[in-house]
DRENDREN-98337 format. One record per residue (C-alpha): x, y, z. Coordinates in steps of 0.02 Angstrom, whole numbers, plus 50000, padded with zeros to 5 digits. Example, Ala and Ser with C-alpha at 12.3 -4.5 7.8 and 13.67 -1.06 7.14 Angstrom:
<atoms>
506154977550390/506844994750357/
</atoms>
This chain:
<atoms>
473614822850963/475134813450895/476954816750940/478484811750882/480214812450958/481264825450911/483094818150959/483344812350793/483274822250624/481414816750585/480474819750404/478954820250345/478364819850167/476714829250176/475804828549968/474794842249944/473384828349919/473444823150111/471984823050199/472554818150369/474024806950449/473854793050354/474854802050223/476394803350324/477844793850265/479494791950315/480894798150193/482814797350196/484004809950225/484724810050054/482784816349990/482794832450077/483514841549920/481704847049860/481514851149675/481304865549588/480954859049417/479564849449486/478724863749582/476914863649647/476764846249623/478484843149723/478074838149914/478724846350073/480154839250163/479944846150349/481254842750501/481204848450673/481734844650845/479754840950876/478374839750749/476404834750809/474814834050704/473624846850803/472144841150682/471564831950531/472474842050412/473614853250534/475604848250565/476454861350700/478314858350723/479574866850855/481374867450888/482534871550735/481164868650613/481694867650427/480484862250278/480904862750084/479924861449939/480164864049778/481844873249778/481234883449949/481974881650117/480734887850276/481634886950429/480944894950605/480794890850784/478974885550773/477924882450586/476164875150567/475834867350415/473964865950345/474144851050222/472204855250169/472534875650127/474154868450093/474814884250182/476204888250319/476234898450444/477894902350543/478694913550677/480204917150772/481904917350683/481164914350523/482284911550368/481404909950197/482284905750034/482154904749850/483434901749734/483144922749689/482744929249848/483234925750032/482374933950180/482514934150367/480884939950445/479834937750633/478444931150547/477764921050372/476354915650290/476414907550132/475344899350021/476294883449942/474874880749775/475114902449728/476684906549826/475784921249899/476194927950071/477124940650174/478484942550289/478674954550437/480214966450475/481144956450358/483124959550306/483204951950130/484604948350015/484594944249794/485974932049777/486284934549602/486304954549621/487264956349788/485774967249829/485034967749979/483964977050123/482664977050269/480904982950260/479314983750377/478504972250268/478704960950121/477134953050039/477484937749910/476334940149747/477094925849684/478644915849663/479634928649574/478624945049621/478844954049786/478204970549867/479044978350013/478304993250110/479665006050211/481094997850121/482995002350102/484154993749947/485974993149939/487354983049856/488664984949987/489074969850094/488194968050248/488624982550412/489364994650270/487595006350231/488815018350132/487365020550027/485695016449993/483855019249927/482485023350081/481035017749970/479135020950020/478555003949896/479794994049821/479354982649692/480644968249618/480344956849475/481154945149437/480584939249281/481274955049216/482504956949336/481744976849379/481764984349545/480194998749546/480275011249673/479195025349743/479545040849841/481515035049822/483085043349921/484735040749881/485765042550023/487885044450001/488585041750159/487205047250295/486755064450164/485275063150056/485945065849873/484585062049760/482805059649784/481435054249651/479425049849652/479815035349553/481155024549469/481555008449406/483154999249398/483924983749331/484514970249457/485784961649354/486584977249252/485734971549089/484814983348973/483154989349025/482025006048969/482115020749074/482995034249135/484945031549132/486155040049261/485995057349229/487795066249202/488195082549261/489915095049234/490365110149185/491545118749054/492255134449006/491535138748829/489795128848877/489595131149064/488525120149193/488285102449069/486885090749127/486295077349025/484815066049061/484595051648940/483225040548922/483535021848854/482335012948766/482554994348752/481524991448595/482174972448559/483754962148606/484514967348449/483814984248438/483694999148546/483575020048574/484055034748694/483485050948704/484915063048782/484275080548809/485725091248861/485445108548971/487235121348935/486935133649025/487685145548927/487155137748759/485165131048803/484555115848783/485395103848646/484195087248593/484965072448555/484525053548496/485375037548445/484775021948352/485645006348360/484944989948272/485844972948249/485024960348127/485654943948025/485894956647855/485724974747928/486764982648040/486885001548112/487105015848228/486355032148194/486375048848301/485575066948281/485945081348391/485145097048376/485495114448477/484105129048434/484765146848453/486395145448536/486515159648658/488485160548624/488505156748436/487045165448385/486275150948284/485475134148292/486965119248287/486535103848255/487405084848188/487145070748102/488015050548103/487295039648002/488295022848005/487315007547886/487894991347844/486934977847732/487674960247707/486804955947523/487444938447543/489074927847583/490194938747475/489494955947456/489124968647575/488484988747554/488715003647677/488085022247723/489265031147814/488695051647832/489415063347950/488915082447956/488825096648077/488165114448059/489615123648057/491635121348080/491705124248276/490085112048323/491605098248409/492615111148459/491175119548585/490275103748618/491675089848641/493075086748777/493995072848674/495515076748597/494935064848467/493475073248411/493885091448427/495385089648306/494255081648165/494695090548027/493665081847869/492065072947916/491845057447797/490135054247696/490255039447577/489065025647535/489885010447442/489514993147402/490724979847393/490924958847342/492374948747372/492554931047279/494094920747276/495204927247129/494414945547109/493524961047200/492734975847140/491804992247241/490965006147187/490865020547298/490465038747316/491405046847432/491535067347496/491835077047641/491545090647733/492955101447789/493285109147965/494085125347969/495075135548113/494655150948116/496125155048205/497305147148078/498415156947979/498215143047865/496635137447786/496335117047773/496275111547599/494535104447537/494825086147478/494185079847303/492605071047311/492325053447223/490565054447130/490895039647093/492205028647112/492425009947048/493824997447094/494254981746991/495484968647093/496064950547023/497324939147080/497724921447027/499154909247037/499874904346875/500834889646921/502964887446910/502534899247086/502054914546968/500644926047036/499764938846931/499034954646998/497934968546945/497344982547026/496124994846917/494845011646970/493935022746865/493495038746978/492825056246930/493295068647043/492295083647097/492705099847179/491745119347205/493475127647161/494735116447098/494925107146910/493815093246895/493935075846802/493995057046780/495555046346788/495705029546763/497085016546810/497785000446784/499284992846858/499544973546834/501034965146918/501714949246889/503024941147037/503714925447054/504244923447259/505614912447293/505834905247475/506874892147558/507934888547728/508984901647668/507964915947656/506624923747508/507034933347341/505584941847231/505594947547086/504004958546999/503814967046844/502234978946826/501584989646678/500705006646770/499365013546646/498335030046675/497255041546568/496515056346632/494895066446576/495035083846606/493725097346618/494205113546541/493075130846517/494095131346336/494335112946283/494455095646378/495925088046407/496545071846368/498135064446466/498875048646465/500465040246563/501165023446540/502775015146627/503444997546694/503784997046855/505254983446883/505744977447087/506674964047163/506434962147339/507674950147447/508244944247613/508914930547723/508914927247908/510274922348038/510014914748192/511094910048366/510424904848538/511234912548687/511024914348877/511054930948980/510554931049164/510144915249165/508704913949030/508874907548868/508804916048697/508864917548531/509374933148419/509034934548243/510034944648093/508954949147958/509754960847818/508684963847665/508874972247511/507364980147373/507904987647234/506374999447122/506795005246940/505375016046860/506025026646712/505295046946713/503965052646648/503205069546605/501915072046727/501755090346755/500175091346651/499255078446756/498315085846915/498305082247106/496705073747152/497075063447301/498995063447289/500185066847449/501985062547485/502355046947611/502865050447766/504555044347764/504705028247881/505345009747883/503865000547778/503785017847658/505815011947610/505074995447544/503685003847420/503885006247244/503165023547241/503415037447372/501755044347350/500285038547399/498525040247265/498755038647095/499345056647027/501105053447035/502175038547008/504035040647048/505325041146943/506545029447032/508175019447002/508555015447200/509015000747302/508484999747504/509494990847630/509024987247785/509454975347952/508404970348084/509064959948239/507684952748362/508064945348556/506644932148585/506424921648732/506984904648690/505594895848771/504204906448740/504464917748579/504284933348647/505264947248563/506044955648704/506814966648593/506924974348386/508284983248306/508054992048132/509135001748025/508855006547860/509355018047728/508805022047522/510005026147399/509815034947236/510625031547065/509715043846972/509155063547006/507355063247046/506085073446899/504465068946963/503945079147100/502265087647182/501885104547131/502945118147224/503985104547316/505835105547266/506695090047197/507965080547323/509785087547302/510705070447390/510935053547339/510185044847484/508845047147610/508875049247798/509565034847885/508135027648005/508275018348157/507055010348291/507155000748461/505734992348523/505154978948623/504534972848797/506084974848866/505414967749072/503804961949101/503464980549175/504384989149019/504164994348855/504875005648748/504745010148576/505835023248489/506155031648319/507515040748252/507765049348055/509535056648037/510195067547910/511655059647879/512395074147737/512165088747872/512075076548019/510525084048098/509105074648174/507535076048063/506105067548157/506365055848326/504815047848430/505145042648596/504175032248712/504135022948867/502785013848966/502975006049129/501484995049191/502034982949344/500104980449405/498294986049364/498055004049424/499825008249389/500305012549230/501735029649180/501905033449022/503385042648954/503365052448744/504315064948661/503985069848471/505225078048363/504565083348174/506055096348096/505465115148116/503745109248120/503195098748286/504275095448470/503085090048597/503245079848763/501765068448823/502045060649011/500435052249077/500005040049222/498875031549330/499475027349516/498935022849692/499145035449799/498395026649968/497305012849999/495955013249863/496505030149806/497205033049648/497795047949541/497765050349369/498675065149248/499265070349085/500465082849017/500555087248826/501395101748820/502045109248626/503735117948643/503415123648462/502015130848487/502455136848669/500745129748739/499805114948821/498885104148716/498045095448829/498245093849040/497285083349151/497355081149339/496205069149424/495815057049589/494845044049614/494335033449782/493405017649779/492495012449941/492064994949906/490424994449836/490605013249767/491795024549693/492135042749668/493185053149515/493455069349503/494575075549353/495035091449286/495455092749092/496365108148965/496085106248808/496665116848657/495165118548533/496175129148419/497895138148399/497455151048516/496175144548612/495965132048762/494555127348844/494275121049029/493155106349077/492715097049259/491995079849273/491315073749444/490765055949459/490165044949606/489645026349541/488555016549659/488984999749589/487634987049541/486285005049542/487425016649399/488465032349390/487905049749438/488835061549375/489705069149217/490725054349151/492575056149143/492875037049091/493085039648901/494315054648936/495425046549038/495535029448942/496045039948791/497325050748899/498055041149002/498645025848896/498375008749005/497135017649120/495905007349232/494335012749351/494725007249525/493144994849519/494124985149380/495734984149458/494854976149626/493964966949543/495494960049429/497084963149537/
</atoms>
């Protein structure tokens, strides 16, 4: 037997090759890094307070032992190292680590050539997942396969068990970063919650097949709501999910999504189907198809279908506001190319039309576009003159309306003019339209030409100044925009996709008030406007913007919609607007149209948002529309403890005299989980509300159990954040 001292740091390089002591060589300090890369063939680095050679081919080492090889670290109170097996065998206090897994254990046996082994009553730990555990046993299949018997797995930091899986086998790989579990408890805080014969589970939060987080709530038109989908992860750029979904006062509503990403193709497309409603009567069912193709570098095609059974399939199925007041669904498919000096599209567009049917009003069916092509060209004609032209040909369709083709052509020439003192631009346009129209008796021919003449104009002041303390700079900017189109008789013409503008700052500076290609506006007018800014000096940020603007009229106006009245006065409203980041906290943004002959208010917005940290956000609206809309909108997000938060919104219609939408909700986090619970009104029509409840308890690094409130209360609550976000981004 050999010995050798162990009062200094002593190391050994031990090849797998050795065949007895005459391999041992000495090795600096500076060497005992080990190296992954180089793996079996890498040798082992061992240091201990007192290391002997028991045999030909057997090294035993005591006292703070620690050997590393190949990107592992062994460390115990006594190892034994066969350098013919090339095998090691250690106990007491052992400590065993891999770049993906670390484990403490009373026992190990490894073999260095397969990496197979086990560890007893070992309390492991993933580094990269912040996962980690104990079991009764953990046997090494390999480098980066493991199989623990009797195990538990949590991602909470170590002496906080708030939760975890009691797992008969666990097995992790971590070539595909999976966790695989049998006979699997969940356990929330001591209670057993959830318990499963099997289930796998990523260990880094990436995509993998298999069951997904089950959700589970309950509303007032659908009752108890659970949904259990199933993911598929087909390819990284493809995937599926199957989402069946048990209402238990509806049945059982099937549901599946496809989602591809390739160089050319791109697309998400979803099917849901409901058989035999129990509170509808009938089967319900929808359909999203969303396509793209990218032909090449400059033109591109699209699919985009949307259809439902029947005009209250949102309304009974959906707790966004967004999607329950859908009104038209879109179906088009179009293809596109864009070059340098011209465009064109062709496209074939309809929808399909929700009704109320609870409205006293029914919703007007729009025209359909079967088809439509667009013609655009632009080039620069030197002396700083641009030409324009904008041209469609489009037949339009409808089951009870008058159907035909128009066609339109509108080129512009403009010559902008800009310098240190400001910008003046002048255009001059010649607006051309014919008009095929079907007729049981005789077709219709209609035609409308006039030039369209504008000169648009402004200038910009400037003058620094200081106020508490901080430099700035505020900015005058009047500008003027004068329209002259002469009348024309258009009351023959029909309205195929033709609405008035709302009336608003950038509508002042059009050339026609309506918007599609029906009606062109006789006009002889000239808008002025101002707009000061406050900008930080140093940084450019406007702190503040003040608008006001007003359109005056030289002429009576002839053209007009059918049934609307023309305007008696000789100007519009006058508008005015404050905006800006007034504090890093505050913002505000307001609107205000005044009626300046009767001096009435016609339409004001108000808002307000103050957001001084993450998790703490109040936001403040009121909405003003003349005899037709007043509604107030207050929402917020706030702490209301340590790691509680609570979350609301009120949208209440004084016109109406009802909510159109309330929410009340908390949520907690407890480090390494969190808990919502929300409660949402919704109105789904005039006279009808309906009631929803979302419960949620997210176990982070494992998923979310629960029905998911997440998308509700980012759209609600404007600057909303989950609690895990805000810790994890103060």
């Amino acid at each position: 037997m050999s010995t050798l001292p162990g009062f200094a740091v002593v190391v050994l390089l031990l090849t797998a090759s050795t065949a007895g002591a005459d391999g041992l060589a000495l090795k600096k300090d500076v060497e005992l890094i080990g190296s992954d890369a180089v793996g079996k063939a890498s040798p082992l680095f061992l240091s201990a307070d007192r290391i002997e050679s028991t045999g030909p081919n057997l090294i035993e080492a005591t006292g703070k032992v620690e050997a590393r090889q190949g990107g592992q670290v062994f460390s115990a109170n006594w190892l034994r190292f066969d350098t013919r097996l090339n095998t090691v065998d250690a106990r007491g206090e052992v400590r065993f680590e891999q770049p993906a897994l670390e484990v403490r254990g009373n026992t190990l046996s490894i073999n260095l050539d397969t990496y197979r082994g086990e560890i007893t009553q070992p309390v492991y730990r993933l580094p990269t997942q912040q996962g980690r555990g104990k079991a009764e046993h953990i046997e090494l299949i390999d480098k980066t396969h493991y199989r623990l018997d009797d195990a538990t797995y949590t991602t909470c930091p170590v002496d906080n068990d708030d939760w975890f899986l009691k797992i008969d086998k666990l097995d992790i790989d971590k070539t595909r970063n999976v966790g695989t579990a049998r006979n699997a408890s969940l356990r929330f805080l001591g209670v057993p919650i959830l318990y499963s014969p099997w289930l796998d589970f990523s260990l880094n939060n990436e995509r993998k097949t298999g069951i997904l987080a089950p959700t589970v709530g309950t509303t007032e038109r659908s009752g108890l709501d659970i949904l259990v989908p199933y993911y598929f992860n087909l390819s990284p750029n493809y995937d599926a999910t199957l989402y069946p979904r048990l209402l238990s006062k509806r049945g059982v509503q099937l549901g599946g999504e496809f989602r591809y990403l390739l160089p050319s193709f791109a697309g998400e497309n979803r099917l849901e189907y409901l058989p035999d409603d129990d509170q509808a009567k009938r089967s319900r069912w929808s359909a999203t198809l969303k396509n793209r193709y990218q032909i090449n570098a400059s033109t591109q095609a699209a699919i985009d279908f949307n259809r439902v059974s029947d005009d209250d399939y949102f309304r009974d199925l959906s707790n966004l506001i967004s999607v329950t007041s859908q009104t038209h669904l879109n179906r088009e498919a179009w293809i596109s190319t864009q070059h340098d000096h011209w465009n064109a599209e062709l496209r074939a567009q309809s929808f399909q039309t929700l009704q109320d049917s609870t409205a006293t009003t029914p919703i007007a069916e729009p025209y359909s576009r079967l088809p439509q092509a667009r013609l655009g060209m632009a080039y620069s004609l030197g002396y700083g003159m641009e030409f324009k032209l904008e041209s469609e040909a489009t037949r339009f369709a409808h089951s009870t309306l008058a159907e035909g083709t128009r066609v339109l052509a509108y080129p512009t020439l403009r010559m902008p003019i800009v310098n240190a003192l400001g910008f003046i631009t002048p255009q001059i346009g010649w607006h051309s339209s014919y008009y095929a129209l079907d007729n049981t008796a005789t077709d219709q021919r209609v035609t409308r030409n006039l030039p369209i003449v504008s000169l648009d104009a402004g200038t910009t002041f400037d003058r620094p100044f200081r106020f508490m303390g901080r430099n700035y700079e505020q900015t005058l900017e009047p500008r003027a925009y004068y329209v002259y189109a002469p009348f024309r008789d258009q009351s023959l013409i029909p309205v195929f996709d033709t609405a008035l503008l709302d009336f608003s700052y950038a509508q002042m500076f059009t050339e026609n008030q309506f918007i599609g290609g029906d009606r062109i506006n006789d006009a002889n007018q000239l808008t002025v406007a101002v707009t000061s800014r406050f900008n930080e000096a140093d940084s450019g940020l406007e702190r503040l913007q003040v608008t006001l603007g007003q359109r005056y009229y030289f002429s009576a106006q002839q053209v007009t919609l059918p049934g609307v009245a023309p305007r008696t006065s000789n100007s519009t409203d006058l508008l005015a607007a404050i905006s800006g980041q007034i504090t890093q906290d505050w913002r505000i943004d307001t609107a205000w149209q005044f009626d300046t002959e009767n001096g009435t208010t016609i339409r004001q917005n108000l808002g307000a948002s103050y957001r001084p940290s993450p998790g703490r956000a109040l936001n403040f609206g009121y909405r003003f529309i003349d005899q037709t809309t007043e509604q107030i909108d207050v929402s917020a997000q706030w702490p209301l403890g340590q790691r509680w938060y609570g979350m609301a919104r009120y949208n209440y219609s004084f016109q109406d005299d009802k909510l159109v939408e309330g929410l009340a909700g908390v949520e907690y986090n407890g480090g390494c989980w969190a808990i919502r619970a929300v409660f949402q009104r919704l109105a789904t029509k005039e006279d009808q509300s309906t009631d929803a409840i979302f419960f949620q308890l997210e176990l982070n690094g494992m998923g979310r159990i629960g029905s998911n409130p997440l998308d509700v209360l980012k759209q609600s609550v404007p600057g909303y954040r989950s609690s895990n976000e805000i810790l994890e981004n103060p």
